[in-house]
DRENFISE-108304 format. One record per atom (N, C-alpha, C): z, x, y; residue number from 1. Coordinates in steps of 0.001 Angstrom, whole numbers, plus 500000, padded with zeros to 6 digits. Last residue first. Layout:
% residues N
[r [Z,X,Y],NUM]
...
***
This chain:
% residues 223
[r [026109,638777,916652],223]
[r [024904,638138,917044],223]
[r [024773,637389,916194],223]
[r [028259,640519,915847],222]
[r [028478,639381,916304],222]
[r [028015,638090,916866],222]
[r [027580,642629,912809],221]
[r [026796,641644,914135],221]
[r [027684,641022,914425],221]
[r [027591,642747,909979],220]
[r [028564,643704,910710],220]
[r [027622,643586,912503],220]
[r [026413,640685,908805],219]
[r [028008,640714,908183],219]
[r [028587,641354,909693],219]
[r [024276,639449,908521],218]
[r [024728,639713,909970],218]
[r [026347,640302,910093],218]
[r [023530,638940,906239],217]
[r [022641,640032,905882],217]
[r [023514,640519,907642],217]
[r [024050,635734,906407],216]
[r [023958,636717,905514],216]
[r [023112,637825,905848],216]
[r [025750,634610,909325],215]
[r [024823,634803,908738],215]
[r [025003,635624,907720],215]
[r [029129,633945,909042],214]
[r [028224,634947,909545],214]
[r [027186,634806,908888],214]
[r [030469,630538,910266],213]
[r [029858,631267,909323],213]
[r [028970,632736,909456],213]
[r [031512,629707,913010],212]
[r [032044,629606,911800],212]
[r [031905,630053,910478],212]
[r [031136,631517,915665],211]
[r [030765,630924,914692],211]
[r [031597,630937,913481],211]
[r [032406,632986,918044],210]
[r [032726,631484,918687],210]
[r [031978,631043,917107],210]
[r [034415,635688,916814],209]
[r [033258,635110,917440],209]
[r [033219,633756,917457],209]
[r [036598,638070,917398],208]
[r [036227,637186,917216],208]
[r [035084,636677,917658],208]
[r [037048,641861,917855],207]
[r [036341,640669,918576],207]
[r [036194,639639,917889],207]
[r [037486,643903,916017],206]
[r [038827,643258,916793],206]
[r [038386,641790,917716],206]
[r [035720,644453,912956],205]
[r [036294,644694,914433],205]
[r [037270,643559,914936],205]
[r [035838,643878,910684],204]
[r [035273,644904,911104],204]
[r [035323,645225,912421],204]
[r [037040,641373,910472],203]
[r [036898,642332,909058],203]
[r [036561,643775,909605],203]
[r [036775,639876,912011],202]
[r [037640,640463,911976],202]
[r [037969,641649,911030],202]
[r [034442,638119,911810],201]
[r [034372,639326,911872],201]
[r [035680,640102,912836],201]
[r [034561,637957,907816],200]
[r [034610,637173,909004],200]
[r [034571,638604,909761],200]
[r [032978,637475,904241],199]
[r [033718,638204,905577],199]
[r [033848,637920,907133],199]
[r [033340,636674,901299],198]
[r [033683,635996,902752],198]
[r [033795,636891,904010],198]
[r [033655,637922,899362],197]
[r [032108,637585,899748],197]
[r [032277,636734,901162],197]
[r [035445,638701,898384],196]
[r [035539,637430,897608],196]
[r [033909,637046,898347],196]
[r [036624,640736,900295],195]
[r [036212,641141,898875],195]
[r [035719,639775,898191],195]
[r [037294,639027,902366],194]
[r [035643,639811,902137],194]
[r [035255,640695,901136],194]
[r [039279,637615,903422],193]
[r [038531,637610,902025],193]
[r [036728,638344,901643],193]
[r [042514,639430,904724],192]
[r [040786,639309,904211],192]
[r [039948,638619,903061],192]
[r [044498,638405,907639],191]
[r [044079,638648,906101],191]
[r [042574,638943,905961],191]
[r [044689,637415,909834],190]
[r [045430,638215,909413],190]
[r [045337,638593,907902],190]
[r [041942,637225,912235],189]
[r [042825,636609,910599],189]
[r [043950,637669,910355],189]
[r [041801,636030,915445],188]
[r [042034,637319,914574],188]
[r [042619,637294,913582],188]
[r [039172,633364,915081],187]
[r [040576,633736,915189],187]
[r [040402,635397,914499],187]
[r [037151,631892,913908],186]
[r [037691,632110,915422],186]
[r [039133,632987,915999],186]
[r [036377,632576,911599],185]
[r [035851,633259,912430],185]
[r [035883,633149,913595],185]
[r [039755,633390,909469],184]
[r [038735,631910,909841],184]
[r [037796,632909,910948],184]
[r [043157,632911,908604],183]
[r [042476,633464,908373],183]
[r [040864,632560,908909],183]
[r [046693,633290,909147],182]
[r [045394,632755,909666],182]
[r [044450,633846,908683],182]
[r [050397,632672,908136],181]
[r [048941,633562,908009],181]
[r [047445,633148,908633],181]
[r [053293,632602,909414],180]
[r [051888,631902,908808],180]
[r [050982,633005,908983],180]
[r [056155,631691,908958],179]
[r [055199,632799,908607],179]
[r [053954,632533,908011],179]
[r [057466,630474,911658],178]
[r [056998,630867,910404],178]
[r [055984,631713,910255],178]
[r [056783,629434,914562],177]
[r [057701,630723,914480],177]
[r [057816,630992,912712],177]
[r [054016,627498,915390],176]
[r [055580,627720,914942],176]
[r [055850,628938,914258],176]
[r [051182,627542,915561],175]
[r [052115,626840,917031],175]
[r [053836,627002,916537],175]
[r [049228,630572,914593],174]
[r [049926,629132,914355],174]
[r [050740,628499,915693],174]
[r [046080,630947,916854],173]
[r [047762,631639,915919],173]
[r [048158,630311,915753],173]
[r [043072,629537,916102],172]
[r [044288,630067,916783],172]
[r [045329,630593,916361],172]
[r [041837,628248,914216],171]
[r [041138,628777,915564],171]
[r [041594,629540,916101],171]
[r [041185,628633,910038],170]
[r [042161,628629,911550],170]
[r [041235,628774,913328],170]
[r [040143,628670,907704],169]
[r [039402,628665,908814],169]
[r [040261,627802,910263],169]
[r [043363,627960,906238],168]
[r [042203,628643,906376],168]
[r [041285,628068,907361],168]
[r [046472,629430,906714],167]
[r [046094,628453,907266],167]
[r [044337,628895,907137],167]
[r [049343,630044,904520],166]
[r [047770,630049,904987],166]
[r [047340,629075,906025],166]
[r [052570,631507,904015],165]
[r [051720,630598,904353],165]
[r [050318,630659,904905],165]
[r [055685,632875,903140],164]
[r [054552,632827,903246],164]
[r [053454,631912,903486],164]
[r [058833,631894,903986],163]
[r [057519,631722,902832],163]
[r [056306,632458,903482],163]
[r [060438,632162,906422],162]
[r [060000,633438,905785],162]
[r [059047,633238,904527],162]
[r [061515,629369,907003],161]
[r [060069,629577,907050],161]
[r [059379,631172,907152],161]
[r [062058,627122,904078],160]
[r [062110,628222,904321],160]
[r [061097,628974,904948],160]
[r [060551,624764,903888],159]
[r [061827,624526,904442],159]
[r [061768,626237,904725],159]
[r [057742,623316,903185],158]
[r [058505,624389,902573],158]
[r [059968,625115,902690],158]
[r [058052,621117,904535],157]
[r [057822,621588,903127],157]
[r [058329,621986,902071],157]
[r [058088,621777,907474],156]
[r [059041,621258,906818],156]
[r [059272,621050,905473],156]
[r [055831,623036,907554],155]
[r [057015,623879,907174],155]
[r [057835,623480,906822],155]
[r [054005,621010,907352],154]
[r [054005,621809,906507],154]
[r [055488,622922,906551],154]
[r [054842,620050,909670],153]
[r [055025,618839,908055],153]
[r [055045,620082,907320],153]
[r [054249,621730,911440],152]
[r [055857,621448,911256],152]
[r [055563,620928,910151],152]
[r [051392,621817,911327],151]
[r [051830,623102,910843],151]
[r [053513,622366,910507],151]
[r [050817,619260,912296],150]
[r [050567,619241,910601],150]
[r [051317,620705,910381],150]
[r [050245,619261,915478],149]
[r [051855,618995,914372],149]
[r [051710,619105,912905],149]
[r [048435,620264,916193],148]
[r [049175,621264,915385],148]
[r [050520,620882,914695],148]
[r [045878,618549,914985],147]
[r [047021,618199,915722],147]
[r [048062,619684,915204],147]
[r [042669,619716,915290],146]
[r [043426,619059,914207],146]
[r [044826,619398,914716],146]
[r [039420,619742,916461],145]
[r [040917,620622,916710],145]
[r [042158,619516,916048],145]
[r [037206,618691,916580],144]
[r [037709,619302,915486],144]
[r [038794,619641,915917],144]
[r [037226,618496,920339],143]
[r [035955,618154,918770],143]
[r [036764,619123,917923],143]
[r [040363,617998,921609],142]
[r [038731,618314,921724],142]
[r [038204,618689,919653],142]
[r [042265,615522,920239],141]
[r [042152,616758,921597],141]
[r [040770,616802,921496],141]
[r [044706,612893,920226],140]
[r [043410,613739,919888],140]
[r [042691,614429,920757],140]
[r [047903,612706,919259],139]
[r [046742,612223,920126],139]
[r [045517,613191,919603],139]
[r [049041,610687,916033],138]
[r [049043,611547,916914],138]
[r [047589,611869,917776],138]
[r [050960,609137,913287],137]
[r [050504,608905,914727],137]
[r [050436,610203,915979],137]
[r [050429,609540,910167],136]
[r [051038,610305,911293],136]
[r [050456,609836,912774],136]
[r [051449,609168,906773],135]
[r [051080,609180,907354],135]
[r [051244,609393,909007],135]
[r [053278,609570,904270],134]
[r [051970,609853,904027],134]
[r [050886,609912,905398],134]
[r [056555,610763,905450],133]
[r [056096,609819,905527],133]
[r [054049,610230,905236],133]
[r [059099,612942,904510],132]
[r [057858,612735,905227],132]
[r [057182,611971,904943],132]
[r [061379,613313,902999],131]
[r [060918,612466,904068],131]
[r [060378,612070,905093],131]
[r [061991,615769,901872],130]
[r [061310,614418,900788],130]
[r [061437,613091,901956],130]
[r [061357,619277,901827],129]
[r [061549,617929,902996],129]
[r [061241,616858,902052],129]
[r [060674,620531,900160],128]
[r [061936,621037,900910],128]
[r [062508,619666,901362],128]
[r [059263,619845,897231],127]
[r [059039,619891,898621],127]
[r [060917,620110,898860],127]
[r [058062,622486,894920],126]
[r [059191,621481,894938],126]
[r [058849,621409,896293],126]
[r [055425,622578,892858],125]
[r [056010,623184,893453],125]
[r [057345,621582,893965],125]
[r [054123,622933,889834],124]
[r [055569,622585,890093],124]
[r [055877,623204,891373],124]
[r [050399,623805,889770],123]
[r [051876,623634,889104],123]
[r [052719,623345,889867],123]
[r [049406,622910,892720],122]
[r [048889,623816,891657],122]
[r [050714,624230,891185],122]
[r [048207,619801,894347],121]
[r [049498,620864,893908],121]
[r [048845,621594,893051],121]
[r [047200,618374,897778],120]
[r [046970,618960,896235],120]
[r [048410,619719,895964],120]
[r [046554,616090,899625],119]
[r [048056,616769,899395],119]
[r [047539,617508,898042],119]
[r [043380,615543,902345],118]
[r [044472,616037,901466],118]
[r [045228,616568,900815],118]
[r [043376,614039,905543],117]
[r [044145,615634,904463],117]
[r [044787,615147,903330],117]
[r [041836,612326,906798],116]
[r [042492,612153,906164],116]
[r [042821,613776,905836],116]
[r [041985,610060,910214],115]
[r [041343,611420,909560],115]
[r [042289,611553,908221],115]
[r [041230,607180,911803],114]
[r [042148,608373,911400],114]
[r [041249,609332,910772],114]
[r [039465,605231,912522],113]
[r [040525,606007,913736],113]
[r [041280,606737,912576],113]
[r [036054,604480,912356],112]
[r [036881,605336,911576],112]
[r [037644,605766,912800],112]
[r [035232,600848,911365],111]
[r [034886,602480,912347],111]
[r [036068,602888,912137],111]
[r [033974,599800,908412],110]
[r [034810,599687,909373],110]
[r [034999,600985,909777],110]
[r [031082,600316,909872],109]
[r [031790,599136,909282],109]
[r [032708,599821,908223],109]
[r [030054,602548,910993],108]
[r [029445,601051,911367],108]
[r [031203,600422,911279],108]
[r [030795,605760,912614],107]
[r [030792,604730,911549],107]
[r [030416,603692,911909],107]
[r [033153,607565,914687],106]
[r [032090,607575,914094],106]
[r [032108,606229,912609],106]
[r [036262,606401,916211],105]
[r [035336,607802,915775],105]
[r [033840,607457,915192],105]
[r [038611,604827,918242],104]
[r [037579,604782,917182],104]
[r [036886,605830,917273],104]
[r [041869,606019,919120],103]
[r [040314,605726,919539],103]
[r [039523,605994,918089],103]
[r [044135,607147,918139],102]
[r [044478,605673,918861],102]
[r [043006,604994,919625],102]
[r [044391,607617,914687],101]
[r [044367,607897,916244],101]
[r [044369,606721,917165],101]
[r [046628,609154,912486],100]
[r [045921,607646,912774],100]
[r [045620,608166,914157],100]
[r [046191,610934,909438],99]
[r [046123,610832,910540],99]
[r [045721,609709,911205],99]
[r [047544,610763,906368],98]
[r [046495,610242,907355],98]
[r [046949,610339,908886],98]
[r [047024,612288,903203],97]
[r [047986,612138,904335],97]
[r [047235,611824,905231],97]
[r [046953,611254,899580],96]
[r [046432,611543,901081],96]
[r [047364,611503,902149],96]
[r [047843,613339,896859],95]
[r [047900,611617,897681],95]
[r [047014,612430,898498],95]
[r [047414,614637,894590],94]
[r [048658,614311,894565],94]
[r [048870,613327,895296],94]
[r [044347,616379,892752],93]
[r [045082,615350,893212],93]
[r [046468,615297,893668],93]
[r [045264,620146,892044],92]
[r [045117,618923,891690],92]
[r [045713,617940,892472],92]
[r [043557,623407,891826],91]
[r [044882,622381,892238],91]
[r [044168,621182,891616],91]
[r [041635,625740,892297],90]
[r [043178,625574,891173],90]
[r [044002,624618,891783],90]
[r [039537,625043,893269],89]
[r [040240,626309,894333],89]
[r [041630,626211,893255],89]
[r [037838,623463,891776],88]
[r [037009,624758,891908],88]
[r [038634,625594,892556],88]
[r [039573,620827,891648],87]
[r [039532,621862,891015],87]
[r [039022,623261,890801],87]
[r [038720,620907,894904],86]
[r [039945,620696,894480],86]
[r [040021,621901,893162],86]
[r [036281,620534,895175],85]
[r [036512,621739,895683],85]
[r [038262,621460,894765],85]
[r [035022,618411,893284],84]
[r [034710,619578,892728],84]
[r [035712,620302,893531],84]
[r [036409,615941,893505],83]
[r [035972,615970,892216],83]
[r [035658,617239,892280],83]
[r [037442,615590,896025],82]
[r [038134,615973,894864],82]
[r [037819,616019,893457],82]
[r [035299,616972,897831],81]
[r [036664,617350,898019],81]
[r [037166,616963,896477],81]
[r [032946,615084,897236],80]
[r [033344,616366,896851],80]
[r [034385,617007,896696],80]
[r [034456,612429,898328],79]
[r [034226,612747,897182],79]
[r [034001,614164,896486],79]
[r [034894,613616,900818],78]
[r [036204,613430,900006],78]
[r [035708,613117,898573],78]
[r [032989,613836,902630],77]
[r [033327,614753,902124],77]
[r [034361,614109,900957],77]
[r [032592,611525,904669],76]
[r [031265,611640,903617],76]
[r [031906,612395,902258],76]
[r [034901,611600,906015],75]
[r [034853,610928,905130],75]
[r [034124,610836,904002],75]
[r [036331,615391,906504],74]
[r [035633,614167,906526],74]
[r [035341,613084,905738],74]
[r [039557,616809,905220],73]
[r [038372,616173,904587],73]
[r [037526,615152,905485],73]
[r [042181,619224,904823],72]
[r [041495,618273,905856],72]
[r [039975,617782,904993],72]
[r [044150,619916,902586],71]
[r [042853,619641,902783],71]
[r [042164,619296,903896],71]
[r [047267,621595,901705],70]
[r [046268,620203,903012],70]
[r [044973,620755,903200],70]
[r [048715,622443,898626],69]
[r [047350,622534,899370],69]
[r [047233,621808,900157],69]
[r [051175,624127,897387],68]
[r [050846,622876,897967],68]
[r [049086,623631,898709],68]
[r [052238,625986,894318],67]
[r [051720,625815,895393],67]
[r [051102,624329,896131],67]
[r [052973,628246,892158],66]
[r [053561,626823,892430],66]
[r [053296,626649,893674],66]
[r [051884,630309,891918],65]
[r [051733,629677,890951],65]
[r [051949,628152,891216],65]
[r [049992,630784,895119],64]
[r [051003,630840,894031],64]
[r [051362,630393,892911],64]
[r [046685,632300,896105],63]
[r [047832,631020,895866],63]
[r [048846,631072,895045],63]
[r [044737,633809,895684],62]
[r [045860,634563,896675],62]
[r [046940,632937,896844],62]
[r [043437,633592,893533],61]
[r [043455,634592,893532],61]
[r [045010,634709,894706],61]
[r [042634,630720,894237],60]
[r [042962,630877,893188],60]
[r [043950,632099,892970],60]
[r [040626,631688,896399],59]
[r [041695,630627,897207],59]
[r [042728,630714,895876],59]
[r [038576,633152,895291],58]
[r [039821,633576,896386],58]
[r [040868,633035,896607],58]
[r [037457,631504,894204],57]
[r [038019,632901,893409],57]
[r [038815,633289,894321],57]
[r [036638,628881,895426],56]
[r [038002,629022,894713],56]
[r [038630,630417,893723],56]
[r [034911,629252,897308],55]
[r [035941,630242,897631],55]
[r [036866,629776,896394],55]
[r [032740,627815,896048],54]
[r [032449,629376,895420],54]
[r [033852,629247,895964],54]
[r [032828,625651,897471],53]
[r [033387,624871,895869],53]
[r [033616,626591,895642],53]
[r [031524,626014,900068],52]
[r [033125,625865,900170],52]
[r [033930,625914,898553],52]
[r [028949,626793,898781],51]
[r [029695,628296,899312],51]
[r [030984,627887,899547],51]
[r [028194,624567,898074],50]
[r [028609,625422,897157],50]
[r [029572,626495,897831],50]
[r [028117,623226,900423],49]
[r [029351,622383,899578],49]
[r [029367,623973,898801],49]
[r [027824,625110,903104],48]
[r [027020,624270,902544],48]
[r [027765,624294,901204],48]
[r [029078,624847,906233],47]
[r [029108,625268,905413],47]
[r [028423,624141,903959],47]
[r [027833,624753,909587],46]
[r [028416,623607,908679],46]
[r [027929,624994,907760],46]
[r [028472,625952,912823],45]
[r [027757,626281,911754],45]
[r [028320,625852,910536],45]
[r [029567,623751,915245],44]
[r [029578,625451,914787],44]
[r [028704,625033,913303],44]
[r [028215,621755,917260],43]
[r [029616,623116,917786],43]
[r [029842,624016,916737],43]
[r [026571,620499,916089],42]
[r [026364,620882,917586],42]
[r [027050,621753,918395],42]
[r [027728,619982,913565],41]
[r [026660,620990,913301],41]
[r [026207,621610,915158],41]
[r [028848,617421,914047],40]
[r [029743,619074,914180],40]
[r [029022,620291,914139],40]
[r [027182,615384,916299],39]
[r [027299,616388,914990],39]
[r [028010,617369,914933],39]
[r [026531,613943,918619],38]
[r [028140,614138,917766],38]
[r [028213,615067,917020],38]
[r [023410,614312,918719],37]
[r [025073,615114,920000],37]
[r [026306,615423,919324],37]
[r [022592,614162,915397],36]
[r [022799,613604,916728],36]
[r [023596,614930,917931],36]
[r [021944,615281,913005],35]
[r [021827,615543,913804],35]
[r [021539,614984,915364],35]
[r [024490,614544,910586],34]
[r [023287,614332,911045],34]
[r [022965,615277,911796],34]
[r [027262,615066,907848],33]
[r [026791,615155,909274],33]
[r [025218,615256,909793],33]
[r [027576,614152,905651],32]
[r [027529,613184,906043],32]
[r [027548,613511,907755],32]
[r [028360,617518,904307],31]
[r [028486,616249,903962],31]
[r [028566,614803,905388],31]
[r [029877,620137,905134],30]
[r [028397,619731,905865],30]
[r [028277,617883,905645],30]
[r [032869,621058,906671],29]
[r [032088,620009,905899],29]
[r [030291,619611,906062],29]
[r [034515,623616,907475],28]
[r [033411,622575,908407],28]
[r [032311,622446,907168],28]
[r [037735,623175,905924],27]
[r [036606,623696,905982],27]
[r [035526,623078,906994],27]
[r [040801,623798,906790],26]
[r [040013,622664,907281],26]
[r [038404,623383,907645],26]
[r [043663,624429,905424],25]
[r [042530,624209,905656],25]
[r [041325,623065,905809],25]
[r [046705,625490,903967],24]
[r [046153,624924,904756],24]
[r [044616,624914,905267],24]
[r [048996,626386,901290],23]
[r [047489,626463,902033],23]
[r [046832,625567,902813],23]
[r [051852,628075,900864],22]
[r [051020,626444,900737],22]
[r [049673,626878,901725],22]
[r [052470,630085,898903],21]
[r [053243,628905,898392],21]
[r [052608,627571,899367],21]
[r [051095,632958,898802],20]
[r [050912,631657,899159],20]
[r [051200,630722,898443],20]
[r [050498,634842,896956],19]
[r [051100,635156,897977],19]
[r [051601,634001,898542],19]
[r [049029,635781,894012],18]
[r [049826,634461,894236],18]
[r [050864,634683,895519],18]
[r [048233,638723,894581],17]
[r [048334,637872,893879],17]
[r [049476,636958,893650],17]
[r [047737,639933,898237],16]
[r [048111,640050,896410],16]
[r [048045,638745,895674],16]
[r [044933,639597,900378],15]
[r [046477,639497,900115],15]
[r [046501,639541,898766],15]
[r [043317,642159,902028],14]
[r [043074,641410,900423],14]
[r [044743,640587,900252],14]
[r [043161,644326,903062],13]
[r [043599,643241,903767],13]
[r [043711,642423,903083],13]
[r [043005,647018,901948],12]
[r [041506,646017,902311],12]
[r [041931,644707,903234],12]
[r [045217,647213,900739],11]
[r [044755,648165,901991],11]
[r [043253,647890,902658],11]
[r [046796,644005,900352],10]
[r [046277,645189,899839],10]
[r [045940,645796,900859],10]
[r [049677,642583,901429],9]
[r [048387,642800,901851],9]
[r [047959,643298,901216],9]
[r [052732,641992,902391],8]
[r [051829,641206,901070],8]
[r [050007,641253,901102],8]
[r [052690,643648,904798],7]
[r [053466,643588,903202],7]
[r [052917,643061,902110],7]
[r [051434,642330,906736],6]
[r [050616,643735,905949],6]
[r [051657,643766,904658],6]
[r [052528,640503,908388],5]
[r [051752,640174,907282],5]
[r [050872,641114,906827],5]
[r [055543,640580,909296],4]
[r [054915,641550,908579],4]
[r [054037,640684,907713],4]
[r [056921,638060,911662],3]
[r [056599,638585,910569],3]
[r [055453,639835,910031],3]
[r [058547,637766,914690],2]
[r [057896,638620,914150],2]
[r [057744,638581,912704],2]
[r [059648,634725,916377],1]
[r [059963,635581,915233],1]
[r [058716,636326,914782],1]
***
């Protein structure tokens, strides 16, 4: 299915106000990464807590009144996650959803097989689906790549899948026939936040780049 994601666009790419009934994202967390091999810092460029806590003029700006948020969150991260990015982006607490894997990850005591996202709300939204379970048995692919089954929970959600929908710092097109939106510096976004100081470089050309963050001052570089 073909959706029009220039309808709910400004002529900047800017989506309008309150477009997004649920938001998806999975910022690259600097919090509690080193510099070993493992480090996520070894595959793309960690964002530093303020510049993730700053997008809530955007994330605020293009969310709906009545809206769901999935968080993805490392572990170091979740205290930030909900004491500042939460309220910095207009939502609030609601649970966790867990990913379980079937191989241990990083940590002493006790070593870490799931991953968590979390469920925020910004006012009254209603779920479509009321039997989805908080948590999810699924396999695990290459470094960061987050199960695309979370896009179905999420549609199942929202049930209707002409909603509108985000997915932030995306890699890829979504994996289901809704209407999802990408936005992120691996991917061709379908949106913009580069009025909000975010610009990716889709903003300015058609080439994606393998980084997660553009240098400052490299806005219009793929270098």
């Amino acid at each position: 299915m073909q959706h029009n994601h220039h309808q709910h666009n400004e002529p900047d790419g800017t989506p309008k106000p309150g477009t997004f009934r649920l938001i998806l994202a999975d910022p690259p967390w600097k919090p509690g990464q080193g510099t070993s091999r493992l480090s996520a810092a070894t595959h793309y460029p960690l964002m530093d807590n303020e510049q993730i806590v700053a997008m809530g003029d955007a994330v605020k700006h293009i969310a709906a009144d009545d809206a769901w948020l999935m968080l993805w969150v490392t572990d170091a991260a979740i205290p930030l996650a909900i004491q500042e990015v939460l309220p910095a982006w207009g939502f609030r607490w609601h649970r966790p959803f867990s990913w379980v894997r079937s191989q241990m990850g990083m940590g002493d005591f006790p070593r870490t097989a799931a991953e968590w996202c979390i469920v925020g709300k910004r006012g009254k939204p209603k779920p479509a689906f009321r039997s989805q379970p908080n948590w999810a048995f699924w396999p695990r692919q290459d470094h960061s790549h987050k199960p695309e089954e979370m896009h179905l929970v999420c549609d199942r959600n929202l049930g209707d899948p002409d909603i509108p929908r985000l997915e932030l710092f995306a890699r890829r097109e979504a994996p289901t026939t809704a209407h999802w939106d990408i936005w992120g510096l691996e991917c061709q976004s379908t949106i913009s936040l580069a009025r909000f100081g975010y610009p990716v470089p889709s903003d300015f050309d058609d080439q994606p780049t393998g980084q997660r963050l553009l240098p400052a001052g490299q806005e219009n570089s793929d270098e």
